[in-house]
N, C-alpha and C positions, 0 to 999 in steps of 0.2 A: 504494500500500500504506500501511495506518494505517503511524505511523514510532513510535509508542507501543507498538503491538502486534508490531510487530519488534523492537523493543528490549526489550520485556519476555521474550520469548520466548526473547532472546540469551543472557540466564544458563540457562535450562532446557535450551536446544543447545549450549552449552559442557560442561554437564555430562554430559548425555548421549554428546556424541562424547568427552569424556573417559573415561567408564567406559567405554565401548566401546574408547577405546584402552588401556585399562591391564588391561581383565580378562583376556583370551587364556584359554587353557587353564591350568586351575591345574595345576601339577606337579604328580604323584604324592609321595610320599616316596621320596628317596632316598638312598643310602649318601653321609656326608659326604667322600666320596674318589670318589665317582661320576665319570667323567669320558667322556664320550660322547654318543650322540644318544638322544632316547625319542621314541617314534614313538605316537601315538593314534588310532583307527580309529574310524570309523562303523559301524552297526549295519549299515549293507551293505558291508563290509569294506574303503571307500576311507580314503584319508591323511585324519585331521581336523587334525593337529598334528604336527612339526616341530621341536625345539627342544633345542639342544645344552647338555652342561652340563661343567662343569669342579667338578671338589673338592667335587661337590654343588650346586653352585648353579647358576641359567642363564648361560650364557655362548655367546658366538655366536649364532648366527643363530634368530629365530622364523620359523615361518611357519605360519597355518592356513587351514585348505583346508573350502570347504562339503560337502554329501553328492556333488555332482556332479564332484570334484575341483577345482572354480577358485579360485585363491587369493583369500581374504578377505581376509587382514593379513599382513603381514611386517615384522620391525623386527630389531633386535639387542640383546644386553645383552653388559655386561661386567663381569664380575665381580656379578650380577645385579641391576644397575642399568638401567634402559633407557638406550639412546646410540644418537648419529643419529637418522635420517629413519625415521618410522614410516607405513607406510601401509595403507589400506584403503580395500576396493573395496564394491560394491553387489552383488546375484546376479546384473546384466546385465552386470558387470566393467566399470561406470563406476566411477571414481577418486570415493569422500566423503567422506574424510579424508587429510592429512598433516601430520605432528606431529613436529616436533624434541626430541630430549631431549639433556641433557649431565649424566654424573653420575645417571642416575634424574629430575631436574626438567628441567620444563617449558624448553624454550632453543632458541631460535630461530623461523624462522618457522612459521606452522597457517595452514593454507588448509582450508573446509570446503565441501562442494559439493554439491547437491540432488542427489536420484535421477536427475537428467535431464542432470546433468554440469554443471549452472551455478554457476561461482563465487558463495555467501552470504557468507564471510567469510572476512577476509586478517588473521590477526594476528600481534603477535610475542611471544614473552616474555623474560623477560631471567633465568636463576636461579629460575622458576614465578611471576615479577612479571608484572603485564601491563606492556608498553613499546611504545614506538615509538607508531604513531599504527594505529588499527585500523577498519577498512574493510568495511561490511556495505552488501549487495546485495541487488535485488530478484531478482525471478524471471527480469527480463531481461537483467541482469547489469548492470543500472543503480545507480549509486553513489546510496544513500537517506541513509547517515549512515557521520559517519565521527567518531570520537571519542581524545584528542592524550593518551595517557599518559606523554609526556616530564617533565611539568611535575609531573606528578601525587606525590604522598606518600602513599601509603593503609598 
């Protein structure tokens, strides 16, 4: 595999599986003392969304569900901050994202994985920093580059 052309592509799949993990379903509005579940449907009346809320805000547990019912994402917030492991599946409920948050940012490890279940990319962040040393992969799950943001200052 070009090693140019995976690396360039590395910021445009970063941010892609980012929006993907952070957009979910928007919440409705609702009463700032709301405190309970809100549930969102498909147009063929299965669960789309999942998602608890406290005093108005998200809190507790996400989850959304495609038209066929299989879970797509799940994560938690508190106090409506994302926290903990966030994950997301493919329509064939392969794992192609996981994502830590602490506080709403980016904190700890992300593992990102092709439609076909193969490890692309092992990173960490530290606080929404990149840290640690980050680790991208071909299609055979072969180590192509691997890049050291210990030292790093950006």
């Amino acid at each position: 595999m070009d090693y140019k052309r995976l690396r360039s592509i590395t910021g445009a799949l970063m941010l892609v599986i980012t929006v993907l993990l952070s957009v979910g379903i928007k919440a409705q509005e609702v009463a700032k003392n709301f405190t309970g579940v809100i549930e969102t449907r498909h147009d063929n009346g299965g669960l789309a969304s999942f998602q608890m809320f406290q005093d108005g805000q998200p809190h507790g547990i996400f989850e959304r569900f495609d038209e066929h019912g299989k879970l797509i994402e799940t994560g938690e917030y508190s106090k409506s901050e994302k926290c903990g492991e966030w994950k997301r599946w493919n329509s064939n409920g392969i794992l192609t994202a996981s994502a830590s948050f602490k506080e709403g940012k980016k904190h700890g490890p992300w593992k990102i994985w092709d439609d076909d279940g193969v490890l692309r990319f092992d990173m960490t962040y530290s606080e929404n920093e990149k840290a640690e040393i980050w680790y991208m992969y071909d299609e055979s799950e072969q180590l192509v580059e691997s890049i050291d943001y210990r030292q790093r200052t950006e």
